[in-house]
Structures are given as structure tokens and as C-alpha cells.
MDAnalysis code that builds the backbone (N, CA, C; Angstrom):
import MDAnalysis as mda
import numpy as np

u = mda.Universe.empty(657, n_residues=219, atom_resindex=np.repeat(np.arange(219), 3), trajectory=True)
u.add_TopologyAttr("name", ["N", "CA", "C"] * 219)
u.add_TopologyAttr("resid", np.arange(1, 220))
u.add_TopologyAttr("resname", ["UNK", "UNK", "UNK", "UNK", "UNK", "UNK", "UNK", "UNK", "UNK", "UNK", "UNK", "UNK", "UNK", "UNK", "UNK", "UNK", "UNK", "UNK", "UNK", "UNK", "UNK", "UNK", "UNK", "UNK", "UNK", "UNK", "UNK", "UNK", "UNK", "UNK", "UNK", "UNK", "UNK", "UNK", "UNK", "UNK", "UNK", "UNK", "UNK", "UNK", "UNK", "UNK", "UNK", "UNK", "UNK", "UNK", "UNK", "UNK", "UNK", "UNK", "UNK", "UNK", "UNK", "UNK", "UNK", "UNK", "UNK", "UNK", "UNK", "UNK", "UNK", "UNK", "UNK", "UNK", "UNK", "UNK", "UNK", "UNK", "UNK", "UNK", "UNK", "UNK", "UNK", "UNK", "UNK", "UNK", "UNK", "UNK", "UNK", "UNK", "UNK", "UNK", "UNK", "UNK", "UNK", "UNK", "UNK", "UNK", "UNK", "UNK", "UNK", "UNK", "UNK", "UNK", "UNK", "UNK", "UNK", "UNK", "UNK", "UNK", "UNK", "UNK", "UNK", "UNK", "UNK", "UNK", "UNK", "UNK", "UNK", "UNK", "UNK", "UNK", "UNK", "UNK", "UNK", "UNK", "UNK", "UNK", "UNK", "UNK", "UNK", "UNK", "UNK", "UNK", "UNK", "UNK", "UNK", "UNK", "UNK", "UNK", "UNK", "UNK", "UNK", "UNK", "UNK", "UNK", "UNK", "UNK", "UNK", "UNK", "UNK", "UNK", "UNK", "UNK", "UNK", "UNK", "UNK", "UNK", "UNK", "UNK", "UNK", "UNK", "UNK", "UNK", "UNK", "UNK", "UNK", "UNK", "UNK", "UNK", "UNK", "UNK", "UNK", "UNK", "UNK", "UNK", "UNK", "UNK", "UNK", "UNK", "UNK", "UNK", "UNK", "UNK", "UNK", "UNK", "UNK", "UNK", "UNK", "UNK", "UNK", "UNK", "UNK", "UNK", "UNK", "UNK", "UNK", "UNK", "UNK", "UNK", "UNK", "UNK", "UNK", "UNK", "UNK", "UNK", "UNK", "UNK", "UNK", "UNK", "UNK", "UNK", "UNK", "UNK", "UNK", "UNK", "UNK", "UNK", "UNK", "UNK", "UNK", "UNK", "UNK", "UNK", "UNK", "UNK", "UNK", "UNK", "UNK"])
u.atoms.positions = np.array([
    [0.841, 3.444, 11.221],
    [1.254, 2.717, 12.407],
    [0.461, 3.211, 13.606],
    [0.699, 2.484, 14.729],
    [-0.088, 2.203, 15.777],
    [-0.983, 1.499, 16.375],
    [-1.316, 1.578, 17.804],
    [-1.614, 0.488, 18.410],
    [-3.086, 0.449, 18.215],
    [-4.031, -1.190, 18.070],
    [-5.230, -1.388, 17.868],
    [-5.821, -1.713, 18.551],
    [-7.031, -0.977, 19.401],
    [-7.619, -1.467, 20.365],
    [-9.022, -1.419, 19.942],
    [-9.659, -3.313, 19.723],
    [-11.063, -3.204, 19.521],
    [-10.917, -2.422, 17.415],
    [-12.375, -1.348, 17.715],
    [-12.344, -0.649, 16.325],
    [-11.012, 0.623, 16.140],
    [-10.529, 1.268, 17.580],
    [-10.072, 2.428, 17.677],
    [-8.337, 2.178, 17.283],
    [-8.354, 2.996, 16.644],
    [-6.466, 3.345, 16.989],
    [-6.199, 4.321, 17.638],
    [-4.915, 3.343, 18.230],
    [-4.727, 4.657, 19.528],
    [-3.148, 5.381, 19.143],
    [-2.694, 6.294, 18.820],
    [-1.601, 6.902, 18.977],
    [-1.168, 6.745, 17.119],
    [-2.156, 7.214, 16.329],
    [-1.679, 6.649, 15.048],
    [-0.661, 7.911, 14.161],
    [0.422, 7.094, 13.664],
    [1.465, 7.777, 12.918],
    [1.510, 7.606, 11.226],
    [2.155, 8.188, 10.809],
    [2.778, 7.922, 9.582],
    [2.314, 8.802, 8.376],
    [2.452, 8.391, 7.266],
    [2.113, 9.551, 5.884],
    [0.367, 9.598, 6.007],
    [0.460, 8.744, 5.719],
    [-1.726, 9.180, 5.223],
    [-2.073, 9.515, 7.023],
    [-1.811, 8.927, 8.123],
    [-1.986, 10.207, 8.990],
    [-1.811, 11.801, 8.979],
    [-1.285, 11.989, 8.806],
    [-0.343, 13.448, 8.397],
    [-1.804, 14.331, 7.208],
    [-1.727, 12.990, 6.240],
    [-2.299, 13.200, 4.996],
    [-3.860, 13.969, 5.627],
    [-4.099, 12.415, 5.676],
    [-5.827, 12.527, 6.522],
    [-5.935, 14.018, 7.176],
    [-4.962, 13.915, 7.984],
    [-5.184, 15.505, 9.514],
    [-5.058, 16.593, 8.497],
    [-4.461, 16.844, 7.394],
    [-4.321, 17.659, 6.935],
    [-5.954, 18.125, 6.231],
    [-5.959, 16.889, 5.128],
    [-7.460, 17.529, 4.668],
    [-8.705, 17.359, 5.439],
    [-8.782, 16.997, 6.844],
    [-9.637, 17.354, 7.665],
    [-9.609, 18.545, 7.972],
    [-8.501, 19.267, 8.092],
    [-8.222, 20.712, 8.735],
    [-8.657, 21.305, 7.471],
    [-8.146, 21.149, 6.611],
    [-8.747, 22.257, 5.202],
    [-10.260, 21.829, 5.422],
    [-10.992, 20.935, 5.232],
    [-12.453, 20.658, 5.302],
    [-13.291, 21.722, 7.078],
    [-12.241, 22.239, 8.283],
    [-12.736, 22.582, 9.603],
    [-13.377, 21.267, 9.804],
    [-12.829, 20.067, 9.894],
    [-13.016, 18.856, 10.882],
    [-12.258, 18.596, 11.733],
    [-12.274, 17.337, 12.774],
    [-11.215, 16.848, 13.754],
    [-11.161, 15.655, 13.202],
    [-10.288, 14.731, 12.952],
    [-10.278, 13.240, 12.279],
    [-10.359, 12.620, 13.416],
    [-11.127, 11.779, 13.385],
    [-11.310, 10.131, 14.284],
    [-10.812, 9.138, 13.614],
    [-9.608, 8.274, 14.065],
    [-8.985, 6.838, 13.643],
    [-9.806, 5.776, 14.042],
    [-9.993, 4.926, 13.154],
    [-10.438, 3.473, 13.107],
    [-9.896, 2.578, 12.548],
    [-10.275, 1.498, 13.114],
    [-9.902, 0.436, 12.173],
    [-10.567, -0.235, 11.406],
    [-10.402, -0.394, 10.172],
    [-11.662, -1.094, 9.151],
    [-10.189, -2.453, 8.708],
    [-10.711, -3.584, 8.530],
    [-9.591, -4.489, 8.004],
    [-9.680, -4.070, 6.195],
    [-8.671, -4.676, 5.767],
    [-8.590, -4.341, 4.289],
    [-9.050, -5.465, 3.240],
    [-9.732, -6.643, 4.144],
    [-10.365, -7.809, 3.246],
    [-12.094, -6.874, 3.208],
    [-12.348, -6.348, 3.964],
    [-13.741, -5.633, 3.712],
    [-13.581, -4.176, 2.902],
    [-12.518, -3.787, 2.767],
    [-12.453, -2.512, 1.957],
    [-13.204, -2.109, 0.645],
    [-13.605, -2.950, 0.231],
    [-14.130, -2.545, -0.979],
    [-15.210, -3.327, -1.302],
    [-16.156, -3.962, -0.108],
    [-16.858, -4.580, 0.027],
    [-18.531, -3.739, -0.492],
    [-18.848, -4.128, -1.007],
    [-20.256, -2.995, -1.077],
    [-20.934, -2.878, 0.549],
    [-21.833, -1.997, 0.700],
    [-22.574, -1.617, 1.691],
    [-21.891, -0.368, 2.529],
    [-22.569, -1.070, 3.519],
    [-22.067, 0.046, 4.961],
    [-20.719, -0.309, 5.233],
    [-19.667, 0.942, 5.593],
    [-18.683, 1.410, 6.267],
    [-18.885, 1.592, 7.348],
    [-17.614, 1.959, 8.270],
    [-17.477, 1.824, 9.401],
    [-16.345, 3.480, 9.802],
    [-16.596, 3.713, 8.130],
    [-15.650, 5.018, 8.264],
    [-16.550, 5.856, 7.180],
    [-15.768, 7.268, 7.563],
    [-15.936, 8.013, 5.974],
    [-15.227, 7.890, 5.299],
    [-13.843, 7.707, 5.458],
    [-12.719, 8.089, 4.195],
    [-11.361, 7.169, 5.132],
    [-11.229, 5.865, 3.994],
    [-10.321, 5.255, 4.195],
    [-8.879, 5.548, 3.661],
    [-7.357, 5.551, 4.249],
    [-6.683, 5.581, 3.560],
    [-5.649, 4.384, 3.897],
    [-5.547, 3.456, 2.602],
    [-4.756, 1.709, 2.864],
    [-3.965, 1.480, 2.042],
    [-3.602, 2.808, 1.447],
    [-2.415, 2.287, 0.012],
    [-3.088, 1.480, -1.088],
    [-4.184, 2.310, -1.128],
    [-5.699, 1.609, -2.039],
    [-5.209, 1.801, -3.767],
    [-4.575, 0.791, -4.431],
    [-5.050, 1.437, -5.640],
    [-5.866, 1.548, -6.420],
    [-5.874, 2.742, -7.233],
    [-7.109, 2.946, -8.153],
    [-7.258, 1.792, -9.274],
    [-9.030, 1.129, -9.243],
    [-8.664, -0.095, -10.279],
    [-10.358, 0.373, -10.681],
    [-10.633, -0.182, -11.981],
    [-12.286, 0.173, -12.170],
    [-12.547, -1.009, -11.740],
    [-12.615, -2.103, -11.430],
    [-13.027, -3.058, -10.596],
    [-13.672, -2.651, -9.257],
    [-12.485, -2.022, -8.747],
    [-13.006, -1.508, -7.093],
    [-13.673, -0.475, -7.380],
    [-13.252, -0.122, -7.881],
    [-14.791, 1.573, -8.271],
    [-15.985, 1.312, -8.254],
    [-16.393, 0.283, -9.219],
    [-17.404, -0.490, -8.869],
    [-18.367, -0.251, -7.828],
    [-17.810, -0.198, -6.604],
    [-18.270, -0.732, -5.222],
    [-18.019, 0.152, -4.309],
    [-17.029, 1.099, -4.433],
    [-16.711, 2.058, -3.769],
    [-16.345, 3.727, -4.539],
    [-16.523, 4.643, -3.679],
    [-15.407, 5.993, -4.369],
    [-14.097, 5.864, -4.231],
    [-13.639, 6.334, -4.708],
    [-11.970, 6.746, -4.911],
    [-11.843, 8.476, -4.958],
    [-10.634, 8.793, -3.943],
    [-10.409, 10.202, -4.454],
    [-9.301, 10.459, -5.293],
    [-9.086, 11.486, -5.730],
    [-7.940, 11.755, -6.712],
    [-6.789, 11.288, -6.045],
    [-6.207, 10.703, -6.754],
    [-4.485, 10.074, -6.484],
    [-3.656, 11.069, -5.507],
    [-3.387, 10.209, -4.124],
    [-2.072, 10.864, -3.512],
    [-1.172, 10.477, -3.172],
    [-0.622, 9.467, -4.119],
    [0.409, 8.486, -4.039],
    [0.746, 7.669, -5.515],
    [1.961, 8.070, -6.340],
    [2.246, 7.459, -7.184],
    [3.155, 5.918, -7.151],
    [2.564, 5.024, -7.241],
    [4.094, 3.823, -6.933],
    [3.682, 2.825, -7.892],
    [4.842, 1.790, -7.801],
    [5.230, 0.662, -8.717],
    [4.997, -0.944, -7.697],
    [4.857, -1.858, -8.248],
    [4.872, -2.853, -7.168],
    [6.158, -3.177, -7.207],
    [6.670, -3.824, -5.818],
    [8.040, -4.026, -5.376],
    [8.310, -5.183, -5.043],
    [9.635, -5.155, -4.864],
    [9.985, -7.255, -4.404],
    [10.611, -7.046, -3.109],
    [10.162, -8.103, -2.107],
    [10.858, -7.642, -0.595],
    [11.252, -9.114, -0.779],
    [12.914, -8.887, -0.133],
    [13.392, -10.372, -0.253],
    [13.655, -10.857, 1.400],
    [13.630, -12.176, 0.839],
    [13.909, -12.811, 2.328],
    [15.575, -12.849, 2.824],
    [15.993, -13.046, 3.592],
    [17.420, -13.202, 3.706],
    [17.918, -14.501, 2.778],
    [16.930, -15.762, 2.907],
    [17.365, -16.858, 2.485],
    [17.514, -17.062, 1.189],
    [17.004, -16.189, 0.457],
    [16.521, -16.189, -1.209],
    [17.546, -15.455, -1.863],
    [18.358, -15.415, -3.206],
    [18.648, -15.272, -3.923],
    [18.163, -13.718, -4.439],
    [18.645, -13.000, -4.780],
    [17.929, -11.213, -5.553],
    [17.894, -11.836, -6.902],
    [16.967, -11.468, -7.252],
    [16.703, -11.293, -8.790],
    [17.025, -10.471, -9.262],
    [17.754, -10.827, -10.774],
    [18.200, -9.883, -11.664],
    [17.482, -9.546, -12.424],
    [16.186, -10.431, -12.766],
    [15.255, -10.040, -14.020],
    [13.912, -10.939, -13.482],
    [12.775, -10.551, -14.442],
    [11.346, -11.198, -13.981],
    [11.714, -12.445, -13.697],
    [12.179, -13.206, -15.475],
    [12.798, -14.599, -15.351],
    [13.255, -15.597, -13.815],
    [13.994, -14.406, -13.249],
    [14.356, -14.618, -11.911],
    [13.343, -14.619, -10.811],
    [12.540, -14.013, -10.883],
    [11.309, -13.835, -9.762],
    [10.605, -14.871, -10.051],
    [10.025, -15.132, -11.480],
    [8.892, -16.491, -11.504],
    [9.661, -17.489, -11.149],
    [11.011, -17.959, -10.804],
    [12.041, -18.733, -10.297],
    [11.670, -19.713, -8.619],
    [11.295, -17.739, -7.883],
    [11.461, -18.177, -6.601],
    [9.837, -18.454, -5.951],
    [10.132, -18.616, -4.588],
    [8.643, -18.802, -4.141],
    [8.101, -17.320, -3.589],
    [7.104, -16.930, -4.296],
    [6.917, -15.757, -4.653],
    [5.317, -15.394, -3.076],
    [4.766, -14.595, -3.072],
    [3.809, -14.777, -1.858],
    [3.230, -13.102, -1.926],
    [2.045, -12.841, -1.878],
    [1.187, -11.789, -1.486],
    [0.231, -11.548, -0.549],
    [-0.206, -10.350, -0.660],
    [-1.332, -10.280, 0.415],
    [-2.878, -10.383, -0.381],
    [-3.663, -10.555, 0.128],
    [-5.175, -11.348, -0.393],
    [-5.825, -9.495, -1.208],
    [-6.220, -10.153, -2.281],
    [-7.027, -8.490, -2.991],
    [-6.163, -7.232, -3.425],
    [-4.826, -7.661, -3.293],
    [-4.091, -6.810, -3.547],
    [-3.828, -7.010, -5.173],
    [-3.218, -5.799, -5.803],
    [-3.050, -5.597, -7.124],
    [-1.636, -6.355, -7.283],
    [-0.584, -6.236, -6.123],
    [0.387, -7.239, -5.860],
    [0.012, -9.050, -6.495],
    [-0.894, -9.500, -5.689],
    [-1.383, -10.373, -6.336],
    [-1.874, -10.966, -7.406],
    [-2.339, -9.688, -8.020],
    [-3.192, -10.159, -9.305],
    [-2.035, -10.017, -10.674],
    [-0.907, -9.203, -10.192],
    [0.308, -8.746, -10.739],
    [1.110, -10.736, -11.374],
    [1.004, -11.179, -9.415],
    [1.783, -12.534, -10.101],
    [0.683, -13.660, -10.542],
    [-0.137, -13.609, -10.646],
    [-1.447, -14.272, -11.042],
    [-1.655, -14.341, -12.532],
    [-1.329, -12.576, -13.264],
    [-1.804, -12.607, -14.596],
    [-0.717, -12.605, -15.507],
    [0.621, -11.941, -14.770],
    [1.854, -11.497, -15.541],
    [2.359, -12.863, -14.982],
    [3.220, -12.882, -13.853],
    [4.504, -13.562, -13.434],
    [4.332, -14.962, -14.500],
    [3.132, -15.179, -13.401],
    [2.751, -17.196, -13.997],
    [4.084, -17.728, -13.116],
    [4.116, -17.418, -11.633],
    [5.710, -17.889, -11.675],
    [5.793, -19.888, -11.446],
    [6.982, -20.474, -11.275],
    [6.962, -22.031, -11.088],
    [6.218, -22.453, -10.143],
    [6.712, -21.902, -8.975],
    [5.805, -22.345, -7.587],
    [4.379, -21.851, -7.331],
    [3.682, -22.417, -6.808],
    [1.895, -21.871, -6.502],
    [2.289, -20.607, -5.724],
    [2.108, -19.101, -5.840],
    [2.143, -18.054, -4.907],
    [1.482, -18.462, -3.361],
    [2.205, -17.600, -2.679],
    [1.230, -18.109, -1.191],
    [0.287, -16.661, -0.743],
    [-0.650, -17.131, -0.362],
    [-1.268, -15.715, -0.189],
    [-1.997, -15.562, 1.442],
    [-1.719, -14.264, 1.647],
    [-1.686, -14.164, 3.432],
    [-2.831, -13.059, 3.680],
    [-3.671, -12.440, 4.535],
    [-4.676, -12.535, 4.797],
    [-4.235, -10.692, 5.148],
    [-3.574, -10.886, 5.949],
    [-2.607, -9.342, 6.311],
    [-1.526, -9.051, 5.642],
    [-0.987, -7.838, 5.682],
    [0.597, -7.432, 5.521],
    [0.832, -8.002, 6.310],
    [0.924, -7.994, 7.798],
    [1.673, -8.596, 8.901],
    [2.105, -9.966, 8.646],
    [0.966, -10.476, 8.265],
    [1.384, -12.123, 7.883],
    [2.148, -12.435, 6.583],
    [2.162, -11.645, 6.142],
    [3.450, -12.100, 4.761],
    [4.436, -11.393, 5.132],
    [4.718, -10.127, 5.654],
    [6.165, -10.110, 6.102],
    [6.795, -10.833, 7.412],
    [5.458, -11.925, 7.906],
    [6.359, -12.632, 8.745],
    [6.673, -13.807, 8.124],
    [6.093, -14.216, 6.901],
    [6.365, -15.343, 5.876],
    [7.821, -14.980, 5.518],
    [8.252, -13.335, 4.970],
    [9.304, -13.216, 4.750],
    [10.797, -13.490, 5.325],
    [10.445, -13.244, 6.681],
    [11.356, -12.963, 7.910],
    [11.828, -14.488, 8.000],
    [10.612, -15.198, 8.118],
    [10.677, -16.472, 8.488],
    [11.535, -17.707, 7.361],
    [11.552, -16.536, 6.069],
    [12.234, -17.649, 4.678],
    [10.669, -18.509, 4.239],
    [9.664, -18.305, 4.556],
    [8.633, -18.961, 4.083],
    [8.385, -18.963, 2.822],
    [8.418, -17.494, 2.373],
    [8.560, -16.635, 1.333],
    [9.726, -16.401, 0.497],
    [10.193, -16.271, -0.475],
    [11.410, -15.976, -1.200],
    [11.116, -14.385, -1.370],
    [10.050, -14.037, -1.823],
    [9.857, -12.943, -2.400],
    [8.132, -12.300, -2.200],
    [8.118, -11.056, -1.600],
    [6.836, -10.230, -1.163],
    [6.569, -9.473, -2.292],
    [5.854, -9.625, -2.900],
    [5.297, -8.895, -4.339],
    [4.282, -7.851, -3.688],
    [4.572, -6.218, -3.359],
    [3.625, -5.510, -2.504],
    [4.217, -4.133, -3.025],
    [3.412, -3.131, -2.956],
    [3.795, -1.862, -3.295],
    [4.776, -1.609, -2.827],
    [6.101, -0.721, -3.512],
    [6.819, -0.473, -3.588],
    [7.429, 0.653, -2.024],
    [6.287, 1.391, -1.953],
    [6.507, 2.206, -0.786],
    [6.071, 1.473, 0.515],
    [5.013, 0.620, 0.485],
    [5.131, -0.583, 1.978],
    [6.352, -0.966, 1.975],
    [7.022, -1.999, 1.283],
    [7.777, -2.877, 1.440],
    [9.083, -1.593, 1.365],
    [9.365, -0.699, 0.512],
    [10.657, 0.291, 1.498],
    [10.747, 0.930, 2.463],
    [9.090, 0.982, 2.746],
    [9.116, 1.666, 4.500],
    [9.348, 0.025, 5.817],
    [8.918, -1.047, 5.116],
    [9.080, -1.955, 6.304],
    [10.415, -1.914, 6.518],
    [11.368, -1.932, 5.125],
    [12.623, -2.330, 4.992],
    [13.219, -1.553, 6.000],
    [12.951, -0.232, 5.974],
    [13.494, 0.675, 6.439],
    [13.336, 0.734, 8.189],
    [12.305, 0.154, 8.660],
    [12.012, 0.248, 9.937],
    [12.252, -0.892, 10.453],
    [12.629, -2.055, 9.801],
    [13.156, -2.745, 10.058],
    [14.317, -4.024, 9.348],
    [15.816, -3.277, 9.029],
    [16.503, -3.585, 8.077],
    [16.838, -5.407, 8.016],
    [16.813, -5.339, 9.541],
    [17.630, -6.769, 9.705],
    [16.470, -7.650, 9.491],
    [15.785, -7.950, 9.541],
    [14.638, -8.574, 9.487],
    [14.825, -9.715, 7.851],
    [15.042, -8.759, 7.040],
    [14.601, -8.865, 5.219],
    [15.994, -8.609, 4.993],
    [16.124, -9.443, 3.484],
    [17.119, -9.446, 2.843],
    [16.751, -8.410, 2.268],
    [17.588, -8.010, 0.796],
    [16.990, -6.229, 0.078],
    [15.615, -6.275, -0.653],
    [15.205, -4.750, -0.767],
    [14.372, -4.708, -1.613],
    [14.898, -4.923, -2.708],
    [13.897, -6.106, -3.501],
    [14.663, -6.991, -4.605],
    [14.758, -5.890, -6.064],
    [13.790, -5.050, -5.397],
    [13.678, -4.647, -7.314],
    [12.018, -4.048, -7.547],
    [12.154, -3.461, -8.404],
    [10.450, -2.866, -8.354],
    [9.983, -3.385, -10.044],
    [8.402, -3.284, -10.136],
    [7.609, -3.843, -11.263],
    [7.343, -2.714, -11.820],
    [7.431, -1.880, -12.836],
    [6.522, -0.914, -13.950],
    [5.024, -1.538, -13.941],
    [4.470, -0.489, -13.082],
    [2.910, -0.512, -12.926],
    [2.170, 0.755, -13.209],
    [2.907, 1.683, -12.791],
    [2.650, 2.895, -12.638],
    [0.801, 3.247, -11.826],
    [0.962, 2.643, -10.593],
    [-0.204, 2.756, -9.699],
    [-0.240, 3.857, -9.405],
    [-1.628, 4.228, -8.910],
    [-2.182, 5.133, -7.749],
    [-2.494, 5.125, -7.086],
    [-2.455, 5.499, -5.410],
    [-3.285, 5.400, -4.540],
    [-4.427, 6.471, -4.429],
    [-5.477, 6.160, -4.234],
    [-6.743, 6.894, -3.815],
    [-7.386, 6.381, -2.276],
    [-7.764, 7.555, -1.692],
    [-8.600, 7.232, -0.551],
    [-9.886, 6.713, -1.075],
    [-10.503, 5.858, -0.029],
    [-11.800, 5.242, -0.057],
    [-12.966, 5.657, 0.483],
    [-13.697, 5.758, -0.074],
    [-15.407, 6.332, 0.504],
    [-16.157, 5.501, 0.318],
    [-17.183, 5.793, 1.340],
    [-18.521, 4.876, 0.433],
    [-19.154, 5.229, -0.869],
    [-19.550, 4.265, -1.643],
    [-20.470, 4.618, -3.166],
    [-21.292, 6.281, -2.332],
    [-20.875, 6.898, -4.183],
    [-21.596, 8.227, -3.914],
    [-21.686, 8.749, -2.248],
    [-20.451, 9.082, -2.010],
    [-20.575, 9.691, -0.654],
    [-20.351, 11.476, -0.927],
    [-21.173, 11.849, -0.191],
    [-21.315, 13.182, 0.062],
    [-19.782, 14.180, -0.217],
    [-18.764, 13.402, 0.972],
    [-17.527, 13.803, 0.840],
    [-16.754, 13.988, -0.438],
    [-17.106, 13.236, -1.426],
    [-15.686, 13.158, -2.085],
    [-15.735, 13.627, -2.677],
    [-16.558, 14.831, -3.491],
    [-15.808, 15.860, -4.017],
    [-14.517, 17.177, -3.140],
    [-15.229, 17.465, -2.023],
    [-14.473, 18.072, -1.174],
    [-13.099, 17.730, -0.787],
    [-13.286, 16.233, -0.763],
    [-12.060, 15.639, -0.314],
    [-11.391, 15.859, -1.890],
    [-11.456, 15.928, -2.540],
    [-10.845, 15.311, -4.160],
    [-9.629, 17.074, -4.155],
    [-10.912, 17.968, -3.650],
    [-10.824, 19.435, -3.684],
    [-9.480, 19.907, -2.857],
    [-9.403, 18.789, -2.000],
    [-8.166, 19.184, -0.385],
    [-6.762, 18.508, -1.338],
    [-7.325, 17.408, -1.788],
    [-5.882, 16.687, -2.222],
    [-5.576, 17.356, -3.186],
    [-5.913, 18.039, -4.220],
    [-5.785, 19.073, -5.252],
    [-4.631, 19.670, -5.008],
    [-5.268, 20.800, -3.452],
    [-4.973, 21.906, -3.233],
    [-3.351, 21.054, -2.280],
    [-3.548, 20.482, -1.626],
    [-2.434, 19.777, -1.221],
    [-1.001, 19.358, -1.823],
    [-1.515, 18.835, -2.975],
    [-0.546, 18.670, -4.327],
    [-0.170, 19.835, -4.635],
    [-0.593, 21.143, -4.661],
    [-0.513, 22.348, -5.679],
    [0.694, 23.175, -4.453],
    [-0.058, 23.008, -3.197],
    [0.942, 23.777, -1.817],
    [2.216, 23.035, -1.842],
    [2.269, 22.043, -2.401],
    [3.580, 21.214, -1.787],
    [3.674, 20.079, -0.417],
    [2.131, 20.525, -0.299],
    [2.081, 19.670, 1.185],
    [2.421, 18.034, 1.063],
    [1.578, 17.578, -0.244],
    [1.942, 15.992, -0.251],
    [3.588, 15.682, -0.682],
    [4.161, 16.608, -1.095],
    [5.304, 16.290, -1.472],
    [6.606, 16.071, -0.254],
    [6.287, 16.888, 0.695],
    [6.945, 17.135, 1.896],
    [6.220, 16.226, 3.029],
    [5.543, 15.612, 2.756],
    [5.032, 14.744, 3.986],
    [5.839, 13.219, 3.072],
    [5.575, 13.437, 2.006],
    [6.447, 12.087, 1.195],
    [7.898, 12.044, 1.937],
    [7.989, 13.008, 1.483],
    [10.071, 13.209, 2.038],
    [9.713, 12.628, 4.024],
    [9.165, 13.488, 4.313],
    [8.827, 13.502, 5.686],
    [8.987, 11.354, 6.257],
    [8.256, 10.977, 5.273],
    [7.684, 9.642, 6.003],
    [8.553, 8.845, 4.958],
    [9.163, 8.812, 4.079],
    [9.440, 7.907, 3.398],
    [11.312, 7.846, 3.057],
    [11.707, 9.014, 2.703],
    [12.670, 9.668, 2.692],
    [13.622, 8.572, 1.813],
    [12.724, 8.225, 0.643],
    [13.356, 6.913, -0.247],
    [13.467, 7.647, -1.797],
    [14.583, 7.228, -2.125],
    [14.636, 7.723, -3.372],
    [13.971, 6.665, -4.475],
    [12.583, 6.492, -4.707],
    [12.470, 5.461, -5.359],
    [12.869, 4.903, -6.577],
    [13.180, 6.014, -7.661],
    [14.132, 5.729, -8.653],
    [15.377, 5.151, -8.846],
    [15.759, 4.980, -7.817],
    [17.252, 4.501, -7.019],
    [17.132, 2.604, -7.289],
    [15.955, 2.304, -7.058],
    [15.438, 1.299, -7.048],
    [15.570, 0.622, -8.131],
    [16.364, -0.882, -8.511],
    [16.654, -1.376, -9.450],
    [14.798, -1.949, -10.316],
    [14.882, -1.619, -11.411],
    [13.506, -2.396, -11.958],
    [13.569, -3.366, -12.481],
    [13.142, -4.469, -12.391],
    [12.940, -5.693, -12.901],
    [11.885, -5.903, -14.562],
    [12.849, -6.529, -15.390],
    [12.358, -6.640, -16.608],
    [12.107, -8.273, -17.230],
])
């Protein structure tokens, strides 16, 4: 979170902040925030950063085109419901409703290859713009990682009906580099050591403070 001015962010919060500042400090750097959009993320060429972090998951597709660092984020994809929509009790139930993602996401390709649901999915360009599809009832159902859609929930309850239910994916998130960048062994080296201190575990609690197992799964 935080405000976007131009390329810069100004006043930025949340877990992979925390994350980022941390393995800059193990590396003796100062982190600089930017903004890169997430339709160019995995675009080949030049960056606009060194080391992205977007709730990226690890896919050999995107590897392809970019680095990945070692996983610092385990999650499942999730269902964010609208107020107007019905909860699903089972998949059956989800390919039911009008279902909606964000563009390049694994969310997407989730109801694309598995769901097959009745209605054409709708697909939105930002997060911002599909959870205002949600808000709005545009949407029945936000097919998006499990930890976005319980942190929106959470920051903003009234908005969304419940989190509907989560998908067995068993994702990872990895930060993003450019192909063969200098960094990413070092970086691979911080998140290691991060995992091993306890640090990623306590910035989890810190920013998320969700029991995700709690979370009904959809079959």
C-alpha cells in the first residue's frame, strides 16, 4: 500500500515492504520504491527496477523471461464474494456464478483451464478494478490469491460479502529480477536466512494476522 506519484511511491506499507527493507539491510543497501505496473512484469527486456515484489507466482512460463527468487510466500487461490452472490459450497458452485480475474494472473488461468465455469469470466486490467467489479455486484466471485483477497477483506469488511473459500494450488511467491541479474543469488541468500531467523514468519503474523487454514476449501 500507498500513495502513487508518477513512477515513485510515496509512504509505502505492508508485508513485502517490511520484506524488501529487510533484505536490503542484510545486502548494506537503502531500498528505493517504484512503481512498475504488473501487465509489464514479466515482460522480457529492460526493468525499471531491480527486484520486484507483486505476489508473483513461481510458474516456468514466467521464468522464461524473468528471475525468480526463492519462495517467500506460500498460498492457495481464493474466492472473494460479492455481497449480492450466493457462497459456494463446492467448485460445482463457483463454475455456477459469474466468476472474474485479474489479466496474467495464475487466478485466471486457474478458471480458464480447471473451472470451465457457465458464464464467460470477466477479466480486469488491475486488482483495483476487479475488486471494484466486486463491490459493485459486477462480479459474483474474485478468483485471486488467497492472501490479497483476505487482506482486502480485512481492510475493508463491508465492502465484500465473505471470503468464499480457497482453491488447492499450493503456490509460491517469488520476487522478480531481470533475466540473469547480478542480484539474485544474494537476494535468494537474504530470504534463506530470513526464513531460518523467523523474520518472514513474524512479518506474516505482523501484516496478515489470518489464520489461513481456517479457510473453508472448495472441492
Amino acid at each position: 500500500a500507498g500513495t502513487v506519484h508518477g513512477n515513485t511511491y510515496v509512504n509505502p506499507k505492508g508485508y513485502e515492504v517490511d520484506l524488501s527493507s529487510a533484505i536490503a539491510k542484510g545486502l548494506g543497501l537503502k531500498p528505493a520504491f517504484v512503481f512498475s505496473p504488473w501487465a509489464k512484469l514479466f515482460a522480457p527486456g529492460h526493468k525499471n527496477f531491480d527486484i520486484s515484489f507483486q505476489e508473483a507466482t513461481i510458474t516456468p512460463q514466467r521464468a522464461k523471461t524473468v528471475d525468480f527468487t526463492h519462495a517467500y510466500f506460500n498460498a492457495n487461490q481464493g474466492v472473494l464474494m460479492s455481497k449480492k452472490a450466493a457462497t459456494p459450497k463446492s467448485i460445482s458452485d463457483l463454475k455456477k456464478l459469474q466468476t472474474c480475474a485479474q489479466t496474467d494472473t495464475t487466478g485466471l488461468t486457474w478458471i480458464q483451464q480447471k473451472l470451465h465455469p457457465t458464464k464467460k469470466e470477466l477479466i480486469y486490467q488491475s486488482t483495483a478494478a476487479a475488486f471494484l467489479a466486486v463491490q459493485v455486484g459486477r462480479c459474483d466471485a474474485l478468483v485471486l490469491d488467497t492472501p490479497i483477497i483476505a487482506s482486502e477483506k480485512k481492510a475493508h469488511p463491508k465492502a465484500y460479502g465473505p471470503v468464499g473459500g480457497q482453491i488447492i494450488t499450493n503456490e509460491k511467491y517469488g520476487a522478480v529480477l531481470p533475466k540473469s541479474s547480478k542480484l539474485t543469488a544474494s537476494v535468494n541468500a537474504q530470504i534463506d536466512k530470513l526464513w531460518k531467523n523467523g523474520t518472514i514468519g513474524k512479518l506474516q503474523k505482523k501484516w496478515f494476522n489470518v489464520n489461513f487454514s481456517e479457510i473453508a476449501v472448495l472441492k
